[in-house]
Each structure stands twice: as structure tokens, then as C-alpha cells.
Legacy VTK file of the C-alpha trace (Angstrom):
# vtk DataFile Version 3.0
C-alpha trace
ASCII
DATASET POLYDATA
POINTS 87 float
7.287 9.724 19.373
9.177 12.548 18.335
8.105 16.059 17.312
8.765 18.261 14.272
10.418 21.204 15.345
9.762 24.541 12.639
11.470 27.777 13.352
9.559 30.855 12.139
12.026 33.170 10.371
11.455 36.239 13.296
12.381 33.209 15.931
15.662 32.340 13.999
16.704 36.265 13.888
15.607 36.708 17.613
17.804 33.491 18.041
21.030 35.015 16.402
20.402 38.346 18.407
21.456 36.413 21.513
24.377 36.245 23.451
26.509 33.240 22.495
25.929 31.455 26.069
21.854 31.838 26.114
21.729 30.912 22.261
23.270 27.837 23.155
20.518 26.956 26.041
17.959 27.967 23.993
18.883 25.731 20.974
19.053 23.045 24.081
16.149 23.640 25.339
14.123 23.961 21.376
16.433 20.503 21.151
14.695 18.745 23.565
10.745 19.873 23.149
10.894 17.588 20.486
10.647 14.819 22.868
8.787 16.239 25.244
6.670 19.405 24.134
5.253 19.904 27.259
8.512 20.232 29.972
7.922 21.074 33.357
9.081 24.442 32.813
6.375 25.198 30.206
3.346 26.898 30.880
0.043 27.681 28.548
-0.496 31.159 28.245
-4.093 32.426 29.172
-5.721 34.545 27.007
-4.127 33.098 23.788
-5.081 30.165 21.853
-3.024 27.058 22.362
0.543 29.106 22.769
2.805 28.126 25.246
6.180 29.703 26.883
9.291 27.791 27.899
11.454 29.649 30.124
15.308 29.632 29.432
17.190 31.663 32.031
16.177 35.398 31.487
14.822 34.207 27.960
11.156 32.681 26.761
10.247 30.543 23.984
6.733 31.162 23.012
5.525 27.855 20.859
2.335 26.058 19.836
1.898 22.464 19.862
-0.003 20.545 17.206
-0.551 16.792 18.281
-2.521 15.821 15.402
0.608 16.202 12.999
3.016 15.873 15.990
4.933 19.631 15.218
6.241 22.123 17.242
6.054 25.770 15.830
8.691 28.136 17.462
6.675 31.640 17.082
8.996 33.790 19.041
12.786 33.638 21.187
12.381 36.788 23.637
13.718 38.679 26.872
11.282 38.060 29.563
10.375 41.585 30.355
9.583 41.484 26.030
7.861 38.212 25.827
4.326 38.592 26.578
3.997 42.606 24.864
1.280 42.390 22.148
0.399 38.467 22.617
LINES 1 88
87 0 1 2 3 4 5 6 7 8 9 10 11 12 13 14 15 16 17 18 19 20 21 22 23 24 25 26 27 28 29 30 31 32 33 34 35 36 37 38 39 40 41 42 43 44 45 46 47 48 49 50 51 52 53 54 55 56 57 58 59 60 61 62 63 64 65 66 67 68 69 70 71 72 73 74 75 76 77 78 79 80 81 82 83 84 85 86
């Protein structure tokens, strides 16, 4: 069972903004939620409807899951001390 992965257009910018060495974790790391979409390293925001953040080094994926049609949206690719501002 293997997920969709989509990658909102604000995600794939944030993605390109990186330095070379944490865009290539993070494309690891997007890589593998679509066998897992719930790592050990993710955690479910509180406060915000069915959003969850993956943490990559000094970086955070923030992505929702939706089972029924077995996708994974990518919302957002952000510093940590940037990730959770206006959520």
C-alpha cells in the first residue's frame, strides 16, 4: 500500500530554496512517507485539522494525510524556527 505523494507549488519553491545537502534529505524523507505516512519522527499538530510535521534536520515538512484516497499532500518545506508561524 503505497501513497500518492502531491507537492503544492509553495512546497516545491520552498524545496528549491534549500541548500543542496538538506534538499536532498528532504526529497528522502517526502520519498519515503509514501510508504509509511506516519514515521516515527512525525507528529500531528494540535490546534490544526489533520496536518502533520516531519522533522528533517533543522527543516519541517508540514503534510496532511488522506487514507480514504491513500494521498499525501506536501503543504509546506520550512526552517524550524518558520514552520509553525501562521498555522
Amino acid at each position: 500500500m503505497t501513497y500518492q505523494i502531491k507537492v503544492a507549488e509553495t512546497a516545491k519553491r520552498e524545496l528549491r530554496r534549500l541548500p543542496t545537502e538538506a534538499q536532498r534529505r528532504v526529497r528522502s524523507a517526502i520519498g519515503s512517507l509514501a510508504a509509511e505516512p506516519r514515521p516515527g519522527g512525525s507528529k500531528k499538530l494540535k490546534g490544526v485539522t489533520d496536518v502533520y510535521s516531519l522533522r528533517v534536520g533543522a527543516y519541517r515538512v508540514l503534510y496532511g494525510i488522506d487514507d480514504s484516497k491513500q494521498c499525501i499532500s506536501i503543504y509546506a518545506i520550512k526552517h524550524r524556527r518558520e514552520a509553525y508561524k501562521r498555522l
